[in-house]
C-alpha positions as CSV (number, residue, x, y, z in Angstrom):
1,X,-108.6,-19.9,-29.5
2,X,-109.4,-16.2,-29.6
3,X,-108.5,-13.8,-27.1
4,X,-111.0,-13.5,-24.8
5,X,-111.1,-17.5,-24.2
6,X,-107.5,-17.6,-23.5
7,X,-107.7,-14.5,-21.0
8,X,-110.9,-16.7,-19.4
9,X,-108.7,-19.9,-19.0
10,X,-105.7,-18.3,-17.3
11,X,-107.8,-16.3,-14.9
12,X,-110.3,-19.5,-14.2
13,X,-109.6,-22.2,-15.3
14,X,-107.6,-25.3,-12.8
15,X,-104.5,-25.7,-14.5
16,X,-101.6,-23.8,-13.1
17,X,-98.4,-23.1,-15.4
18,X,-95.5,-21.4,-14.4
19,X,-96.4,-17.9,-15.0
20,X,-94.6,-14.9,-16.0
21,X,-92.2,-13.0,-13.6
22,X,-94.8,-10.4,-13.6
23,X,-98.0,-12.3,-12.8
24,X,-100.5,-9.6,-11.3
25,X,-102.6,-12.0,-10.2
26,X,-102.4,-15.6,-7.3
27,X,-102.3,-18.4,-8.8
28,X,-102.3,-22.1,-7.1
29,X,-98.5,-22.4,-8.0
30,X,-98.2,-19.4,-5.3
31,X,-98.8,-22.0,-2.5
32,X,-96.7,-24.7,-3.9
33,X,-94.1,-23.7,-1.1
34,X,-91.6,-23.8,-4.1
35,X,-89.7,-21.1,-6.1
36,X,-93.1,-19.1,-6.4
37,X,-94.2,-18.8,-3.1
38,X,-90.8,-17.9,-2.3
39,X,-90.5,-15.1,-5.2
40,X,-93.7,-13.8,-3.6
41,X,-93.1,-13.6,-0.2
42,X,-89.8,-11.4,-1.3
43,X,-91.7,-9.5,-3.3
44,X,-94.8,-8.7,-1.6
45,X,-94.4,-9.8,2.5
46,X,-90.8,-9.0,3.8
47,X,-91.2,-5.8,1.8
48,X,-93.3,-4.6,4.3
49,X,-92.9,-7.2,7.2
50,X,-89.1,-6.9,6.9
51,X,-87.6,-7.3,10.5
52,X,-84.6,-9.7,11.6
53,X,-86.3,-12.3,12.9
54,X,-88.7,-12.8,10.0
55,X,-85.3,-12.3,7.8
56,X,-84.3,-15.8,8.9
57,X,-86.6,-17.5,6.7
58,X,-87.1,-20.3,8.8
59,X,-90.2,-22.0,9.7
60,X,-90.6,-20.8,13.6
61,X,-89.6,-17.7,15.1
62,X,-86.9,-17.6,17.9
63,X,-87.8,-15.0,20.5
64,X,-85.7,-14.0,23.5
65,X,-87.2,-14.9,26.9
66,X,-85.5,-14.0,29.9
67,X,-81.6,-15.2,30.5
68,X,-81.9,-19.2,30.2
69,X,-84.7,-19.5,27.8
70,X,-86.1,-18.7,24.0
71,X,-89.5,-19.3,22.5
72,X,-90.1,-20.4,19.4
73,X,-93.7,-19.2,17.8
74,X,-94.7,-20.7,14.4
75,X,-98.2,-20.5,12.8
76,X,-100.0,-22.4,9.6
77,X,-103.5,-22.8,7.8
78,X,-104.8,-26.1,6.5
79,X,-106.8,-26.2,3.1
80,X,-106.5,-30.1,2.2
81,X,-108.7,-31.6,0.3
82,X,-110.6,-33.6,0.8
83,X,-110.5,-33.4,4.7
84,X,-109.9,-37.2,5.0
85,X,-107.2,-39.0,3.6
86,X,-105.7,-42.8,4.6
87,X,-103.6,-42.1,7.6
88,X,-104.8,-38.6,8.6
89,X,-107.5,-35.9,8.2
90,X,-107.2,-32.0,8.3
91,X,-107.5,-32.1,12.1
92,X,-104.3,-34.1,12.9
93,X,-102.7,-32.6,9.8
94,X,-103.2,-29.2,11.7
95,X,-101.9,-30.3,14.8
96,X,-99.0,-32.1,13.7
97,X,-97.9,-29.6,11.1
98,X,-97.4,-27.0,13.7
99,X,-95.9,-28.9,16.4
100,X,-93.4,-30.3,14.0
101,X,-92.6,-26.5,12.7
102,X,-91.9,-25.5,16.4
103,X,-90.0,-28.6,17.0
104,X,-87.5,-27.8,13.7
105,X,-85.8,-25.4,15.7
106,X,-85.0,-27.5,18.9
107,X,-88.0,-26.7,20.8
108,X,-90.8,-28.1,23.2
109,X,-93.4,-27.2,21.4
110,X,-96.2,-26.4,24.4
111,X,-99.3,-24.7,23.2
112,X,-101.6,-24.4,19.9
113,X,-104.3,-21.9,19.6
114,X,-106.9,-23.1,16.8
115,X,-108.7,-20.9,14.3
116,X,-111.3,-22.4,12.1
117,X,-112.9,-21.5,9.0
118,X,-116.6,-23.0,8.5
119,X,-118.4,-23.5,5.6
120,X,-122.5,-22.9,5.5
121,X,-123.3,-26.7,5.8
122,X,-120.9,-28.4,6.5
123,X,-122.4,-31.3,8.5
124,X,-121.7,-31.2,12.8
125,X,-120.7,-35.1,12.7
126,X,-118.0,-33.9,10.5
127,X,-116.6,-31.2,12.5
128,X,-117.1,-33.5,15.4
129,X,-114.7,-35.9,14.0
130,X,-111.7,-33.6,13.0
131,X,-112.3,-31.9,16.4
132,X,-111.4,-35.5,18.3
133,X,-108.9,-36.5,15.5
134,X,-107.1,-32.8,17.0
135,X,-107.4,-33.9,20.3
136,X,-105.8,-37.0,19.6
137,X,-102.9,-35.8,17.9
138,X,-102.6,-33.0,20.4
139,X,-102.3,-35.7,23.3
140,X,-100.0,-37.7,21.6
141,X,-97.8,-34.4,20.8
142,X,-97.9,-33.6,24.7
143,X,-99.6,-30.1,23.8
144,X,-102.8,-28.1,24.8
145,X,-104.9,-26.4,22.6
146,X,-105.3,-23.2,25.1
147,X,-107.7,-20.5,22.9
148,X,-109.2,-20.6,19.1
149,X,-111.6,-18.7,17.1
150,X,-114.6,-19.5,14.5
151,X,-116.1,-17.9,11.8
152,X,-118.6,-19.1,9.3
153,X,-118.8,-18.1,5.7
154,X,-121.9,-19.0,3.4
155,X,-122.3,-22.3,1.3
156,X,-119.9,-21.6,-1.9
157,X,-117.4,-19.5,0.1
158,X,-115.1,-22.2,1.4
159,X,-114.4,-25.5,1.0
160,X,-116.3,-26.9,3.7
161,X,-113.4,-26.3,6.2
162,X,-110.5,-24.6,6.5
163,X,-108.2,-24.5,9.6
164,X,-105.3,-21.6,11.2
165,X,-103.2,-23.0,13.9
166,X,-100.4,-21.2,16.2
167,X,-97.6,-23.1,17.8
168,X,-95.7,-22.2,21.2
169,X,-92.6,-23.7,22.2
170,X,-89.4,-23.1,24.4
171,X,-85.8,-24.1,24.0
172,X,-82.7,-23.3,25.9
173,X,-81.0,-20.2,24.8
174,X,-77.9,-20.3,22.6
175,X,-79.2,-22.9,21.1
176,X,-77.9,-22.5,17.3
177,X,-80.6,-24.7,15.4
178,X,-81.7,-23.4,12.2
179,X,-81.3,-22.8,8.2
180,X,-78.1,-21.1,8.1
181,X,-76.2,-23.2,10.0
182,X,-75.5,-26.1,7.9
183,X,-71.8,-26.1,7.5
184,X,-69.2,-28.4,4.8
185,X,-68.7,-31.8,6.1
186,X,-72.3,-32.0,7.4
187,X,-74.3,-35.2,7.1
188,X,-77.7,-35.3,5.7
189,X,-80.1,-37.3,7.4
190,X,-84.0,-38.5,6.7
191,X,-86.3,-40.3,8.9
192,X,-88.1,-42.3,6.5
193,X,-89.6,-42.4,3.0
194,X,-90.3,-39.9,1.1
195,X,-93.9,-38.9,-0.3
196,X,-95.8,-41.0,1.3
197,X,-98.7,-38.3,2.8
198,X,-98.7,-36.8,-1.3
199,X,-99.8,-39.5,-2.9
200,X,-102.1,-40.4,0.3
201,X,-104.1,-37.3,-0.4
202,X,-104.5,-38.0,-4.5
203,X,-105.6,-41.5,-3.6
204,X,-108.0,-39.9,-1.7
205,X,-109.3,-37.9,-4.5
206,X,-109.2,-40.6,-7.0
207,X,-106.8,-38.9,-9.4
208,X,-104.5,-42.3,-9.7
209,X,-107.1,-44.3,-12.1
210,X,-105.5,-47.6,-10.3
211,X,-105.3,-48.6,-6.3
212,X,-102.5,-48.3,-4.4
213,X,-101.9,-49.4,-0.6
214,X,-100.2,-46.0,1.1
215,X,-101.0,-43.7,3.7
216,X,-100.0,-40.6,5.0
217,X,-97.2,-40.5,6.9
218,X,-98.5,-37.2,9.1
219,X,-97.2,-37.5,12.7
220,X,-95.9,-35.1,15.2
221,X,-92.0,-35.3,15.4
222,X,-91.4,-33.3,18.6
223,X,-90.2,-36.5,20.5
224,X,-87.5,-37.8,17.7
225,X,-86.5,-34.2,17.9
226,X,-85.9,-34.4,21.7
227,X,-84.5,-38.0,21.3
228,X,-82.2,-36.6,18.4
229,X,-80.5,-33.7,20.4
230,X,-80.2,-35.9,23.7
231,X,-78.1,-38.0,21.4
232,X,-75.0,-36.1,22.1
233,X,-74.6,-35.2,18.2
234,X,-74.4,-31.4,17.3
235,X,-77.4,-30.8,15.3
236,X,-77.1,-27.8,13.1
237,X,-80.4,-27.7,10.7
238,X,-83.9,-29.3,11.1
239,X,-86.5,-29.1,8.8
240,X,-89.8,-30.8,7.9
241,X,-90.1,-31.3,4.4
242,X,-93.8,-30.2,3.5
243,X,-94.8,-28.4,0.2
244,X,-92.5,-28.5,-2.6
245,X,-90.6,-31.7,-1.2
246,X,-87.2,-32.1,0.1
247,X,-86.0,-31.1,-2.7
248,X,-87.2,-27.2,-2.2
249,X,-86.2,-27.7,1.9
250,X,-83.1,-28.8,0.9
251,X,-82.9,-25.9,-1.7
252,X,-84.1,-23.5,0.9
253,X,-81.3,-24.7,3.9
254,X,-78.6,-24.2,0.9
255,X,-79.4,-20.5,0.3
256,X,-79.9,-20.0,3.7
257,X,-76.1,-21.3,4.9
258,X,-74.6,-20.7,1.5
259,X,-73.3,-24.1,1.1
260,X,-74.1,-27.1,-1.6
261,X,-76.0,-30.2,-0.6
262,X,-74.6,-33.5,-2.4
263,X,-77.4,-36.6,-2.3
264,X,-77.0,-39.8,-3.3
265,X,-80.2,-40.9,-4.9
266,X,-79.4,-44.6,-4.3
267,X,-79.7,-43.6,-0.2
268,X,-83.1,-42.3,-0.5
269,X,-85.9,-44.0,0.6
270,X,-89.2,-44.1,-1.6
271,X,-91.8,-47.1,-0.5
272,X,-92.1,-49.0,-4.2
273,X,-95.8,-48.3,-4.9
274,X,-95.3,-44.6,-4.3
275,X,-92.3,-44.7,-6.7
276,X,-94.4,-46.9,-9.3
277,X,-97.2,-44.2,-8.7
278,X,-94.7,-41.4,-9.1
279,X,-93.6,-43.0,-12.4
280,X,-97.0,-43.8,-13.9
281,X,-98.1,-39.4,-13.2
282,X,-95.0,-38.3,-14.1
283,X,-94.3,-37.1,-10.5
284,X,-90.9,-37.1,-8.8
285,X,-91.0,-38.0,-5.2
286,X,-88.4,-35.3,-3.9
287,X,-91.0,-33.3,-4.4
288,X,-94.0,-34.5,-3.1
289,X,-95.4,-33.3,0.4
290,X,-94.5,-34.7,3.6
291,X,-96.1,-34.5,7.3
292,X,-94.2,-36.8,9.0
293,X,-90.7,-36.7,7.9
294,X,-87.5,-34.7,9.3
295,X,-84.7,-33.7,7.6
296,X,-81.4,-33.3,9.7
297,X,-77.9,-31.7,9.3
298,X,-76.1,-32.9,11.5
299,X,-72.0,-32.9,12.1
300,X,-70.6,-35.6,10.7
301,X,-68.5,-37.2,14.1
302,X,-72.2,-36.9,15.8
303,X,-73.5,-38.8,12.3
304,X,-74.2,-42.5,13.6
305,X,-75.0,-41.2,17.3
306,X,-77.9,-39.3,15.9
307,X,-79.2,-42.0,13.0
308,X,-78.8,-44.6,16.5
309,X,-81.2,-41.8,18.5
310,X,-83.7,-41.4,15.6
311,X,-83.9,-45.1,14.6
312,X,-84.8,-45.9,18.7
313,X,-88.0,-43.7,18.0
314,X,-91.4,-44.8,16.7
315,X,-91.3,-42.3,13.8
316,X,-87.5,-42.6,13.0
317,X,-87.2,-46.7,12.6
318,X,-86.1,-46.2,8.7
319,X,-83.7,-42.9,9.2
320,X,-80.9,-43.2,6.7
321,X,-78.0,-41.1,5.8
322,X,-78.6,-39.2,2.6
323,X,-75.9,-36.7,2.0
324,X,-73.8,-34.4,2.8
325,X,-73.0,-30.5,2.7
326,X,-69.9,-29.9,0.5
327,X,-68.2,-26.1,0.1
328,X,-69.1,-26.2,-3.9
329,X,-72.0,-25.1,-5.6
330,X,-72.9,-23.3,-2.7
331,X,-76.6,-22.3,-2.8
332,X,-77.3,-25.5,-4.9
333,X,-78.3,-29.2,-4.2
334,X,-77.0,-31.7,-6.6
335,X,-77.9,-35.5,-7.2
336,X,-75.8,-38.1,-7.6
337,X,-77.5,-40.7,-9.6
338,X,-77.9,-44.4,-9.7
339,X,-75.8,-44.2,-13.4
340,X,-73.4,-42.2,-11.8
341,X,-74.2,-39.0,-13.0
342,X,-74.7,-35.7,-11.2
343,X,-77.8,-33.2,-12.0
344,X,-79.3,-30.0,-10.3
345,X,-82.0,-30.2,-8.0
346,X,-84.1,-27.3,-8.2
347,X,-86.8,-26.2,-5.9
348,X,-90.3,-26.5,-6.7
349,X,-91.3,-24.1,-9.8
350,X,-95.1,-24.2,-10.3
351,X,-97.6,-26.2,-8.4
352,X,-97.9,-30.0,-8.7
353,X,-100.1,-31.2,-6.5
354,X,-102.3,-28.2,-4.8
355,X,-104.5,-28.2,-1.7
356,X,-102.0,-31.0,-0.2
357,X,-101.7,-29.8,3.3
């Protein structure tokens, strides 16, 4: 391969290494959500973002309002593909992804403004039908899509459609809900299966080359978050684990409180014929996307209270008890095996499944 055809297949072509520390160019691993996207946002954005509220790294903002009361602001843009997938489309994806980022720091998550991105062609029945799929979602979430914007690009710009939404919430001030504040002792809690939207979205595309029966699991969590903190149990961390899997969330929450996480990969919950389609890619399921899955840290004499509150809810039935925060390995998350063995979970490096949410 001569020189020019490898500079060609770096800059163009679909596959997407892990590049060097000094890439000068995006790549789809950037979006992973994993250890890329995070070395570029502290390269590149809080550089020049930088403020204290931002410096929290979590998914919504907390911002003062007033002597009772806090909101919480979050935003995110939708690039799935394709914009259908069993159990969901682009439209609910949107709505549900940002209610569920408000709602990870204890809030009501109240309004959503829309922005969408049109392609040249894109056919009006089409647009119709994500359109209604937001309203649904919206309805079920208890929120109101209040303003939006639309542009249009020409055919071979966009991928048919691409769509921006921004989340507002309130939640009662002093409320200490967030990344840092997992502390030792802490149990780690799931509400359901992991990577069941992931390998939705490739069945979808027909990457799997065999049929399997799964659908996404997108859903908006705001009510097994209010269930979950009228539990009585003091929750410390919440968290949606979307791109790069729980295991880069859980990564992220460790760095953030300076603590280790310590699963128990027996506890974890994958449904088989994701696991048997996990096995057959070469795919782990800690790290595929989810969209309607919570991740809790909770303290551990609240533990049972709060798996009782989340079990009582529609999307909590299976919430199990994963783990727990421990003062070693601080910053890292470990896995004890089935055999007994411990290993390091890492975040997400490069980009294993891209244009998942």
């Amino acid at each position: 391969m001569d020189a020019e055809h490898k500079r060609v297949t770096l800059e163009e072509g679909p596959v997407c290494p892990i590049p060097l520390p000094h890439q000068e160019r995006i790549v789809l691993g950037h979006g992973s959500g994993g250890k890329m996207t995070h070395d570029l946002v502290e390269r590149l954005f809080l550089p020049h973002f930088d403020n204290p509220i931002l410096r929290t790294g979590d998914d919504a903002a907390p911002l003062e309002l007033g002597e009772e009361l806090e909101l919480a602001l979050s935003t995110d843009s939708h690039v799935v593909t394709p914009l259908f997938f069993p159990g969901g489309d682009i439209g609910r994806l949107a709505v549900c992804g940002t209610v569920n980022d408000v709602a990870m720091l204890g809030a009501k998550p109240l309004y959503l403004t829309a922005g969408f991105i049109l392609e040249e062609g894109l056919e009006m029945r089409t647009l119709e039908r994500v359109i209604h799929s937001m309203m649904e979602a919206a309805q079920e979430a208890g929120v109101a899509i209040v303003a939006g914007d639309t542009k249009v690009v020409e055919r071979g710009k966009a991928d048919r459609l691409f769509i921006n939404t921004t989340g507002l919430g309130v939640r009662r001030k002093g409320l200490k809900i967030g990344g840092a504040q997992a502390r030792p002792g802490d149990a780690v809690l799931l509400s359901g299966p992991l990577g069941d939207h992931g390998m939705a979205v490739v069945r979808a595309r027909g990457e799997l080359g065999f049929e399997i029966e799964v659908e996404s699991d997108t859903a908006p969590l705001n009510g097994l978050v209010e269930a979950l903190l009228e539990s009585g149990a003091e929750v410390h961390v919440l968290r949606d684990p979307t791109r790069g899997g729980l295991a880069t969330t859980l990564n992220e929450i460790a760095a953030q409180s300076q603590v280790g996480i310590l699963l128990d990969e027996a506890a974890i919950p994958v449904r088989p014929a994701v696991q048997a389609a996990c096995e057959a890619l070469g795919f782990d399921p800690l790290y595929l996307a989810n969209e309607g899955r919570l991740a809790a840290i909770v303290a551990e004499e609240g533990a049972e209270r709060a798996l009782r509150a989340l079990r009582g809810q529609r999307y909590g039935e299976a919430s199990v008890r994963i783990g727990r925060v421990v003062e070693n390995h601080a910053g890292r998350v470990m896995l004890k095996t089935r055999l007994g063995s411990t290993r390091v979970i890492e975040r997400l490096a490069g980009e294993m499944l891209p244009r998942i949410c």
